[in-house]
C-alpha positions in Angstrom: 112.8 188.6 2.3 110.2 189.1 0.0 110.2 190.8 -3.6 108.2 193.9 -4.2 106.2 191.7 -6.4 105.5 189.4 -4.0 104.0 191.5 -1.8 101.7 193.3 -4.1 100.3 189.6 -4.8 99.9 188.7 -1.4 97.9 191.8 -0.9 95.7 191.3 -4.2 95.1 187.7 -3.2 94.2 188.8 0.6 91.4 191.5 -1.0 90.2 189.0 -3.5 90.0 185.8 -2.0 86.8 184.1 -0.5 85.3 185.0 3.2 87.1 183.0 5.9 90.5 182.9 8.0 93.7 184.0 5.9 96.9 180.7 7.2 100.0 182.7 7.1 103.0 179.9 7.4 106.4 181.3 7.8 106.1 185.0 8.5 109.8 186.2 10.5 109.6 190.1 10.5 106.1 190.0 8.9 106.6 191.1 5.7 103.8 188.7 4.4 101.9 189.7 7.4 101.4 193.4 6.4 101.4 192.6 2.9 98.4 190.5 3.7 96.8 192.5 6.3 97.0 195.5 3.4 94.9 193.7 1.2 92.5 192.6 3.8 91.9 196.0 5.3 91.3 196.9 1.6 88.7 194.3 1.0 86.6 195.0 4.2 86.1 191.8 6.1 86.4 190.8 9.5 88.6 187.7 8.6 91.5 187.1 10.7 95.2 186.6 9.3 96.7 183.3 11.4 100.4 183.8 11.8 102.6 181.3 12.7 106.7 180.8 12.5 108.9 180.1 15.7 110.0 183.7 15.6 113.7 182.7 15.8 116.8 184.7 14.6 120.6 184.4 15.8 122.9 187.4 15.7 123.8 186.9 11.7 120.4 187.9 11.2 119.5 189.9 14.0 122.2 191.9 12.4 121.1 191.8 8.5 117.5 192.4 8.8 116.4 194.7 12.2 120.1 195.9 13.9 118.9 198.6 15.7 115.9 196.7 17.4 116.8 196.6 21.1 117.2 193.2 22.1 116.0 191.0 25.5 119.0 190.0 26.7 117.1 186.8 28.4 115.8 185.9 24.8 118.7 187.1 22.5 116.8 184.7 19.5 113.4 185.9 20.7 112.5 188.2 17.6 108.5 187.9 18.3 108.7 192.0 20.0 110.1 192.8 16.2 107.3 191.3 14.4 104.9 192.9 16.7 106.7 196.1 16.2 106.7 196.2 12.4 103.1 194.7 12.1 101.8 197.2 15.0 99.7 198.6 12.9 97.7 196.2 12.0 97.4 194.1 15.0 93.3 193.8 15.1 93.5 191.8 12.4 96.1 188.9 13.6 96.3 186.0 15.5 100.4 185.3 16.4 101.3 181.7 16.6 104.7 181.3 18.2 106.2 177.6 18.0 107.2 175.0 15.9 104.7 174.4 13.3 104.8 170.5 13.9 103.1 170.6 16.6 100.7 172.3 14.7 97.7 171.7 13.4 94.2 173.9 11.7 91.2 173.6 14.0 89.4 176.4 13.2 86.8 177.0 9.8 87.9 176.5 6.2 90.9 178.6 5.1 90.3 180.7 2.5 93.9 181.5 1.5 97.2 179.5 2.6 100.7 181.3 2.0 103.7 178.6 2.6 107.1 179.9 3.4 108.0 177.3 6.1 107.9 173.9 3.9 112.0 173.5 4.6 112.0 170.2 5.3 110.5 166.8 3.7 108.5 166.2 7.2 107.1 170.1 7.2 105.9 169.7 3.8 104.0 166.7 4.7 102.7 168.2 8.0 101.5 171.2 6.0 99.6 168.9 3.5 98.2 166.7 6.5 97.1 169.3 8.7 96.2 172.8 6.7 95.6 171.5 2.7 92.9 169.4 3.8 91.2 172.3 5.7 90.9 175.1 3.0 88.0 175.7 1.6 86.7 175.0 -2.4 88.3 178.5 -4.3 90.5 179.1 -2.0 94.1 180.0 -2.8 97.7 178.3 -2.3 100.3 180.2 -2.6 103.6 177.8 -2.4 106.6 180.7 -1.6 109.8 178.5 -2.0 108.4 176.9 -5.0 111.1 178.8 -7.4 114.1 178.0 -6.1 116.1 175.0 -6.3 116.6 174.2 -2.9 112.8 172.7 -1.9 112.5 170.2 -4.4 109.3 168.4 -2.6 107.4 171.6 -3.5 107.4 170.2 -7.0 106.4 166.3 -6.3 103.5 167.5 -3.9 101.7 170.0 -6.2 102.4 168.2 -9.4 101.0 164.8 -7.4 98.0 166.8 -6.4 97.5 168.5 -9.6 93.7 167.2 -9.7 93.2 168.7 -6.5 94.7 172.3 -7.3 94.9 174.0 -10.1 98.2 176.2 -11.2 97.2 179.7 -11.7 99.7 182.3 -11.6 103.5 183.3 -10.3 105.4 185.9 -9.9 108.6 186.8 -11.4 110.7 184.6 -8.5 109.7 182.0 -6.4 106.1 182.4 -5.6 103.4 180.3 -7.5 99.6 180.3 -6.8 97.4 178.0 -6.6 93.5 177.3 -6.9 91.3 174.5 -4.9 89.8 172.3 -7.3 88.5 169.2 -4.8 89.7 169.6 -1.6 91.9 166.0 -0.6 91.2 164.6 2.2 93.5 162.7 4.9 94.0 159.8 2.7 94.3 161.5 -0.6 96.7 164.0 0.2 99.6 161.5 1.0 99.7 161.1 -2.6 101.6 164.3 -2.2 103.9 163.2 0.4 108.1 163.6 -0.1 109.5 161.2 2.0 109.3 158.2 -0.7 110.1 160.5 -3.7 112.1 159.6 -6.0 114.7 161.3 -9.2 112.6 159.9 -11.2 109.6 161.4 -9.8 110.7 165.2 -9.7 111.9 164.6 -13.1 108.4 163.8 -14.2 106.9 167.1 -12.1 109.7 169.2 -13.6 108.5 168.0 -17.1 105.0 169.1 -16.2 105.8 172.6 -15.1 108.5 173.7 -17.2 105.7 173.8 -20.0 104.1 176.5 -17.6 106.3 179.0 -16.9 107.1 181.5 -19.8 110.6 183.3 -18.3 114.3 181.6 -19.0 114.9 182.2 -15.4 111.9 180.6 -13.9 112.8 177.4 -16.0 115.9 177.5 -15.1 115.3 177.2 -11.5 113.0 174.4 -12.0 116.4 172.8 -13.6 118.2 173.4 -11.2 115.6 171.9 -8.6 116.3 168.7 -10.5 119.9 168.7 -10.6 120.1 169.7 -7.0 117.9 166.9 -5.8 119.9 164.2 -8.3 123.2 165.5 -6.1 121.4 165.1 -2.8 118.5 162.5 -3.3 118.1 161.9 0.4 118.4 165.3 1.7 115.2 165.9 3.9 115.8 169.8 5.1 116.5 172.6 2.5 120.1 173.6 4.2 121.4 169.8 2.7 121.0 170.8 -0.7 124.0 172.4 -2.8 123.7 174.4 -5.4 125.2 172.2 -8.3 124.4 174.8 -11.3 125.9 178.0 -9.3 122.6 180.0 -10.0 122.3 183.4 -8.1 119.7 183.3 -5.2 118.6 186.6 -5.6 117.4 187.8 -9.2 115.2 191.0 -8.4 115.1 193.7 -6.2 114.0 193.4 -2.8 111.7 195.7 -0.3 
Protein backbone atom coordinates (compact mmCIF):
# COMPACT_ATOMS: atom_id res chain seq x y z
CA UNK A 1 0.00 0.00 0.00
CA UNK A 2 2.84 1.96 -0.52
CA UNK A 3 3.82 4.36 -3.59
CA UNK A 4 6.84 3.51 -5.64
CA UNK A 5 8.26 6.62 -4.23
CA UNK A 6 7.78 5.66 -0.91
CA UNK A 7 9.64 2.86 -1.10
CA UNK A 8 12.75 4.14 -2.78
CA UNK A 9 12.77 6.65 0.39
CA UNK A 10 12.47 4.14 2.80
CA UNK A 11 15.38 2.35 1.26
CA UNK A 12 17.63 5.59 0.99
CA UNK A 13 16.78 6.54 4.49
CA UNK A 14 17.60 2.72 5.77
CA UNK A 15 21.31 3.03 3.78
CA UNK A 16 21.86 6.49 5.10
CA UNK A 17 20.74 6.76 8.46
CA UNK A 18 23.01 6.44 11.72
CA UNK A 19 24.28 2.86 13.19
CA UNK A 20 21.54 1.37 15.44
CA UNK A 21 18.12 -0.67 15.30
CA UNK A 22 15.74 0.47 12.27
CA UNK A 23 11.53 0.61 14.38
CA UNK A 24 9.34 -0.46 11.61
CA UNK A 25 5.53 0.44 12.92
CA UNK A 26 2.84 -0.86 10.80
CA UNK A 27 4.30 -3.23 8.27
CA UNK A 28 1.02 -5.79 6.96
CA UNK A 29 2.52 -7.68 3.82
CA UNK A 30 5.93 -5.94 4.41
CA UNK A 31 6.21 -3.74 1.83
CA UNK A 32 8.16 -1.19 4.16
CA UNK A 33 9.92 -4.22 5.47
CA UNK A 34 11.78 -5.10 2.17
CA UNK A 35 11.95 -1.67 1.19
CA UNK A 36 13.87 -1.08 4.33
CA UNK A 37 15.81 -4.22 4.52
CA UNK A 38 16.98 -3.13 0.65
CA UNK A 39 18.55 -0.26 1.82
CA UNK A 40 20.10 -1.77 4.72
CA UNK A 41 21.64 -4.69 3.01
CA UNK A 42 23.00 -1.82 0.72
CA UNK A 43 24.57 0.08 3.47
CA UNK A 44 26.39 -2.90 5.17
CA UNK A 45 25.54 -2.95 8.79
CA UNK A 46 24.52 -5.48 11.15
CA UNK A 47 21.53 -3.36 12.44
CA UNK A 48 18.35 -5.09 12.82
CA UNK A 49 14.84 -3.88 11.27
CA UNK A 50 12.08 -4.24 14.38
CA UNK A 51 8.78 -5.15 12.85
CA UNK A 52 5.78 -4.88 14.50
CA UNK A 53 1.80 -4.74 13.28
CA UNK A 54 -0.82 -7.29 14.63
CA UNK A 55 -0.65 -9.10 11.21
CA UNK A 56 -4.39 -9.07 10.83
CA UNK A 57 -6.52 -9.15 7.58
CA UNK A 58 -10.29 -10.29 6.99
CA UNK A 59 -11.34 -11.77 3.70
CA UNK A 60 -11.95 -8.15 1.89
CA UNK A 61 -8.38 -7.99 2.07
CA UNK A 62 -7.11 -11.34 2.12
CA UNK A 63 -8.77 -11.04 -1.25
CA UNK A 64 -7.30 -7.53 -2.59
CA UNK A 65 -3.78 -7.79 -1.66
CA UNK A 66 -2.35 -11.77 -1.53
CA UNK A 67 -5.61 -14.17 -3.04
CA UNK A 68 -3.73 -16.88 -3.92
CA UNK A 69 -1.82 -17.30 -0.46
CA UNK A 70 -3.13 -20.48 0.99
CA UNK A 71 -4.82 -19.77 4.01
CA UNK A 72 -4.81 -21.64 7.87
CA UNK A 73 -8.09 -22.42 8.13
CA UNK A 74 -7.65 -22.25 12.18
CA UNK A 75 -6.36 -18.55 11.67
CA UNK A 76 -8.29 -17.39 8.63
CA UNK A 77 -7.11 -13.40 9.84
CA UNK A 78 -3.62 -14.83 10.63
CA UNK A 79 -1.57 -13.14 7.64
CA UNK A 80 1.90 -13.39 9.66
CA UNK A 81 2.97 -16.79 7.06
CA UNK A 82 2.36 -13.95 4.11
CA UNK A 83 4.64 -11.47 5.49
CA UNK A 84 7.15 -14.07 6.15
CA UNK A 85 6.65 -15.28 2.72
CA UNK A 86 7.17 -12.01 0.78
CA UNK A 87 9.97 -10.82 3.22
CA UNK A 88 11.77 -14.41 3.05
CA UNK A 89 14.45 -13.08 1.64
CA UNK A 90 15.59 -11.09 3.88
CA UNK A 91 14.79 -12.68 7.14
CA UNK A 92 18.51 -12.34 8.87
CA UNK A 93 17.92 -8.98 9.11
CA UNK A 94 14.39 -8.79 11.11
CA UNK A 95 12.93 -9.12 14.27
CA UNK A 96 8.76 -9.82 13.79
CA UNK A 97 6.67 -8.33 16.46
CA UNK A 98 3.13 -9.79 16.30
CA UNK A 99 0.53 -7.96 18.68
CA UNK A 100 -1.08 -4.96 19.36
CA UNK A 101 1.32 -2.26 19.54
CA UNK A 102 -0.18 -0.91 22.91
CA UNK A 103 1.15 -3.17 24.76
CA UNK A 104 4.21 -2.12 23.33
CA UNK A 105 6.94 -0.52 24.29
CA UNK A 106 11.16 0.13 23.03
CA UNK A 107 13.56 -1.52 25.33
CA UNK A 108 16.26 -2.02 23.38
CA UNK A 109 19.30 0.79 22.22
CA UNK A 110 18.50 4.14 20.54
CA UNK A 111 16.57 3.93 17.25
CA UNK A 112 18.24 5.26 14.58
CA UNK A 113 15.27 5.43 12.15
CA UNK A 114 11.39 5.25 13.09
CA UNK A 115 8.80 4.66 10.14
CA UNK A 116 4.98 5.19 11.46
CA UNK A 117 2.21 3.67 9.60
CA UNK A 118 0.17 2.48 12.61
CA UNK A 119 -0.67 6.02 14.40
CA UNK A 120 -4.71 5.36 13.61
CA UNK A 121 -5.95 6.34 16.59
CA UNK A 122 -5.55 9.47 19.11
CA UNK A 123 -4.30 6.77 21.97
CA UNK A 124 -1.62 5.03 19.32
CA UNK A 125 -0.29 8.29 18.41
CA UNK A 126 0.33 9.05 22.02
CA UNK A 127 1.69 5.53 22.82
CA UNK A 128 4.09 5.93 19.86
CA UNK A 129 5.35 9.39 21.23
CA UNK A 130 5.57 7.85 24.90
CA UNK A 131 7.22 4.76 24.25
CA UNK A 132 9.45 4.90 20.81
CA UNK A 133 10.07 9.08 20.16
CA UNK A 134 11.73 9.36 23.38
CA UNK A 135 14.03 6.35 22.57
CA UNK A 136 15.64 7.38 19.08
CA UNK A 137 18.69 8.61 19.00
CA UNK A 138 20.08 12.46 18.16
CA UNK A 139 20.13 12.39 13.84
CA UNK A 140 17.96 9.90 13.62
CA UNK A 141 15.04 9.96 11.31
CA UNK A 142 11.01 9.99 11.58
CA UNK A 143 9.33 9.23 8.93
CA UNK A 144 5.34 9.98 9.79
CA UNK A 145 3.53 7.69 6.76
CA UNK A 146 -0.20 8.89 7.25
CA UNK A 147 0.89 12.38 7.61
CA UNK A 148 -0.69 13.35 4.02
CA UNK A 149 -3.89 12.37 4.14
CA UNK A 150 -6.79 13.87 5.73
CA UNK A 151 -7.95 11.20 7.86
CA UNK A 152 -5.02 11.28 10.85
CA UNK A 153 -5.32 14.73 11.83
CA UNK A 154 -3.18 14.21 15.30
CA UNK A 155 -0.21 13.62 12.99
CA UNK A 156 -0.27 17.31 12.42
CA UNK A 157 -0.78 18.73 16.26
CA UNK A 158 2.06 16.17 17.43
CA UNK A 159 4.92 17.18 15.03
CA UNK A 160 3.98 20.75 14.76
CA UNK A 161 3.83 20.74 18.89
CA UNK A 162 7.27 19.09 18.83
CA UNK A 163 8.65 21.17 16.09
CA UNK A 164 11.80 22.13 18.47
CA UNK A 165 12.32 18.63 19.00
CA UNK A 166 12.34 17.53 15.14
CA UNK A 167 12.99 19.09 12.42
CA UNK A 168 10.88 18.78 8.94
CA UNK A 169 13.08 17.61 6.21
CA UNK A 170 11.65 16.09 3.30
CA UNK A 171 8.30 14.25 1.71
CA UNK A 172 7.43 12.54 -0.89
CA UNK A 173 4.85 13.21 -3.45
CA UNK A 174 1.83 11.54 -1.10
CA UNK A 175 1.58 11.05 2.33
CA UNK A 176 5.01 10.43 3.72
CA UNK A 177 7.04 13.21 5.52
CA UNK A 178 10.47 12.88 7.14
CA UNK A 179 11.70 13.96 9.89
CA UNK A 180 15.10 14.80 11.72
CA UNK A 181 16.00 14.59 15.67
CA UNK A 182 16.93 17.84 16.91
CA UNK A 183 16.74 17.21 21.03
CA UNK A 184 15.40 14.19 21.79
CA UNK A 185 12.01 14.87 24.39
CA UNK A 186 11.80 13.18 27.08
CA UNK A 187 8.75 11.51 29.05
CA UNK A 188 7.50 14.75 30.19
CA UNK A 189 8.18 16.85 27.12
CA UNK A 190 6.71 14.73 24.63
CA UNK A 191 3.06 15.08 26.06
CA UNK A 192 3.28 18.40 24.62
CA UNK A 193 2.53 16.35 21.49
CA UNK A 194 -0.25 14.49 22.79
CA UNK A 195 -3.99 14.42 20.74
CA UNK A 196 -6.36 13.71 23.20
CA UNK A 197 -6.89 17.50 24.35
CA UNK A 198 -6.53 18.92 20.79
CA UNK A 199 -8.39 21.24 19.79
CA UNK A 200 -9.88 23.07 15.97
CA UNK A 201 -8.16 25.60 16.92
CA UNK A 202 -4.98 23.84 17.42
CA UNK A 203 -4.70 21.93 13.99
CA UNK A 204 -5.69 25.10 12.47
CA UNK A 205 -2.58 26.62 13.85
CA UNK A 206 -0.30 23.34 12.69
CA UNK A 207 -1.96 23.45 9.30
CA UNK A 208 -0.90 27.18 9.01
CA UNK A 209 2.63 26.11 9.78
CA UNK A 210 2.98 23.38 7.30
CA UNK A 211 1.13 24.55 4.41
CA UNK A 212 4.08 27.13 4.05
CA UNK A 213 6.23 23.81 3.55
CA UNK A 214 4.95 21.83 1.04
CA UNK A 215 5.43 23.15 -2.62
CA UNK A 216 2.61 20.78 -4.59
CA UNK A 217 -1.33 21.96 -4.85
CA UNK A 218 -2.17 18.43 -3.87
CA UNK A 219 -0.01 18.12 -0.84
CA UNK A 220 -1.75 21.43 0.46
CA UNK A 221 -4.69 20.39 -0.28
CA UNK A 222 -4.69 17.35 1.81
CA UNK A 223 -3.47 19.36 4.70
CA UNK A 224 -6.94 21.30 4.02
CA UNK A 225 -8.67 18.73 3.99
CA UNK A 226 -7.15 17.36 7.39
CA UNK A 227 -8.66 20.53 8.76
CA UNK A 228 -12.04 20.33 7.50
CA UNK A 229 -12.28 16.69 8.31
CA UNK A 230 -11.31 17.14 11.95
CA UNK A 231 -13.79 20.46 12.19
CA UNK A 232 -16.66 17.72 10.97
CA UNK A 233 -15.56 15.14 13.45
CA UNK A 234 -13.73 17.02 16.36
CA UNK A 235 -13.91 14.14 18.72
CA UNK A 236 -13.20 11.37 16.51
CA UNK A 237 -10.31 9.37 18.25
CA UNK A 238 -9.58 6.39 15.45
CA UNK A 239 -8.96 7.24 11.74
CA UNK A 240 -12.17 5.06 10.40
CA UNK A 241 -14.57 8.10 12.31
CA UNK A 242 -13.47 10.56 10.02
CA UNK A 243 -15.46 11.43 6.68
CA UNK A 244 -14.21 12.87 3.94
CA UNK A 245 -15.95 16.29 3.84
CA UNK A 246 -14.00 17.69 0.57
CA UNK A 247 -14.52 14.35 -1.53
CA UNK A 248 -10.64 14.17 -2.35
CA UNK A 249 -9.41 10.98 -4.09
CA UNK A 250 -7.36 8.67 -1.63
CA UNK A 251 -5.20 7.51 -4.19
CA UNK A 252 -3.20 10.16 -6.35
CA UNK A 253 -0.15 8.09 -7.82
CA UNK A 254 0.58 4.88 -8.94
CA UNK A 255 1.16 2.08 -6.62
CA UNK A 256 3.81 -1.06 -6.47
Amino acid sequence: MLTREEMRMLSWAAENAPPGPIVDLGCFLGGSTVSLAVGLRRSGRTDKIHSYDMFHAGENLRKRFFPDFPVDAARPDDCLPAFRHFTSEFSDFLTVNQGDILNEEWLGDEISLLFVDLSKSRYINDHILSNFFTKLKPKSLVIQQDFLFFKDPWLLHSMYKLRKYFEFLSYCQEHSVIFGTKIVPSKREVQAGYAQEMSVSDIKEAAEYFLTLFPHARQREMIRATVASFEASPKAQKEWDFGNPLNLPYRMVDRN
